[in-house]
matplotlib code that plots the C-alpha trace (Angstrom):
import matplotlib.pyplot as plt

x = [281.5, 282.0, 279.9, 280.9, 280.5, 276.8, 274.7, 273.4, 274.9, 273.3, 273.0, 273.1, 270.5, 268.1, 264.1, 262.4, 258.8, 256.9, 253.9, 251.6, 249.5, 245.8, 244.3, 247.4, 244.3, 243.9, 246.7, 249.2, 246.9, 248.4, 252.1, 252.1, 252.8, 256.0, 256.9, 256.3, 258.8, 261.6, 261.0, 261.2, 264.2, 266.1, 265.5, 266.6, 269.5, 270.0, 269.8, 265.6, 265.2, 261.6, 259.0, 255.3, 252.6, 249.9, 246.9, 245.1, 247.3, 248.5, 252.4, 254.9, 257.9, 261.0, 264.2, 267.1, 270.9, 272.6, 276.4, 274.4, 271.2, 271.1, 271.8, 268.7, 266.3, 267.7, 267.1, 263.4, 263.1, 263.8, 260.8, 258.3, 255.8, 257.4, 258.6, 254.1, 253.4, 252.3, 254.8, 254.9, 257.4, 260.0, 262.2, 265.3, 266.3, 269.3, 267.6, 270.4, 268.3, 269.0, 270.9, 271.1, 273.8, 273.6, 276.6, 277.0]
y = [36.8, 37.3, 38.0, 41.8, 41.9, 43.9, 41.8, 44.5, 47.1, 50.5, 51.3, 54.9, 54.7, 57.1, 57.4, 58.6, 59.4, 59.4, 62.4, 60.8, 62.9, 63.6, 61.1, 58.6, 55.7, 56.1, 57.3, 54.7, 51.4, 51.1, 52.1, 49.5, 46.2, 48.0, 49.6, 46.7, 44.6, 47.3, 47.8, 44.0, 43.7, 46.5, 44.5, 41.4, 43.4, 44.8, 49.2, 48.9, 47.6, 48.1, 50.2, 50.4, 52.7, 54.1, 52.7, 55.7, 56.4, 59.8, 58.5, 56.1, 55.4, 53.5, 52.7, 52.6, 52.0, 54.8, 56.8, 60.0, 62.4, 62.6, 59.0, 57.6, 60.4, 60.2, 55.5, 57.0, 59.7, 56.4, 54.7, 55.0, 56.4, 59.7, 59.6, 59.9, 61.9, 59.1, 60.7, 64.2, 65.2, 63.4, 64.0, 62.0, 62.2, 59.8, 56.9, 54.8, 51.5, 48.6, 45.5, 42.3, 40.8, 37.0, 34.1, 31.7]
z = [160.8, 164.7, 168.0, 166.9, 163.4, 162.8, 160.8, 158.5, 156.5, 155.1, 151.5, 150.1, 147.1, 145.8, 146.8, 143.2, 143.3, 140.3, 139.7, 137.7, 134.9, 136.4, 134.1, 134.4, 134.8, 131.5, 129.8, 131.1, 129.7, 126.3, 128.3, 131.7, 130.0, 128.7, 131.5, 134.1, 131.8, 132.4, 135.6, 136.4, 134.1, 136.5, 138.9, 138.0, 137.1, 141.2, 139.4, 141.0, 144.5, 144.6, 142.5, 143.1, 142.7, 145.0, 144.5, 144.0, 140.8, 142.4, 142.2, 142.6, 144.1, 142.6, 145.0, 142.5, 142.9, 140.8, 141.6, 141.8, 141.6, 138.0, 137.1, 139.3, 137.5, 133.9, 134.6, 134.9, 132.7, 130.0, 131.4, 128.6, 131.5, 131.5, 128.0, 127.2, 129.5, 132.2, 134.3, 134.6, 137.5, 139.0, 142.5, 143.6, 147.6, 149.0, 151.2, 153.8, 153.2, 155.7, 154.2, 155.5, 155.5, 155.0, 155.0, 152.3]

ax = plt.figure().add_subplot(projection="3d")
ax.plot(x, y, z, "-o")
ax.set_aspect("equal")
plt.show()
């Protein structure tokens, strides 16, 4: 790398947030330790950047690497959340997320 070579990049992925059911607090229990094992396994595997929910169990938001729209919704529509209900609307937007880019 050189004096002019940027240090960072930016990566197109997409932003989906998660509309949990009204009484998600509930419903999800016998769903979460299944869910939290995919999601950390799409992690491990670089397709989820980040996924969390808010802490008032209103939604949640899941940064995924995917060629298009309908490739980072249909990654969640698999999630056993939204295949009981857990999840009951989804929405994709393209986020530019900062990258570091390290040496070595």
């Amino acid at each position: 790398m050189t004096d002019t070579t940027p240090a960072h990049s930016l990566e197109t992925v997409w932003l989906v947030q998660a509309t949990y059911a009204p009484d998600a607090a509930e419903t999800r229990v016998p769903f979460r330790a299944r869910h939290l094992a995919r999601m950390a396994g799409l992690m491990a595997a670089g397709v989820v950047i980040e996924v969390g929910a808010f802490t008032d169990v209103s939604g949640a938001m899941i940064l995924v690497r995917a060629p298009s729209e309908s490739e980072a919704l249909e990654i969640c529509r698999q999630d056993v959340y939204t295949q009981n209900g857990v999840w009951v609307e989804l929405r994709a937007k393209p986020f530019g997320r900062l990258r570091l880019d390290r040496q070595g």
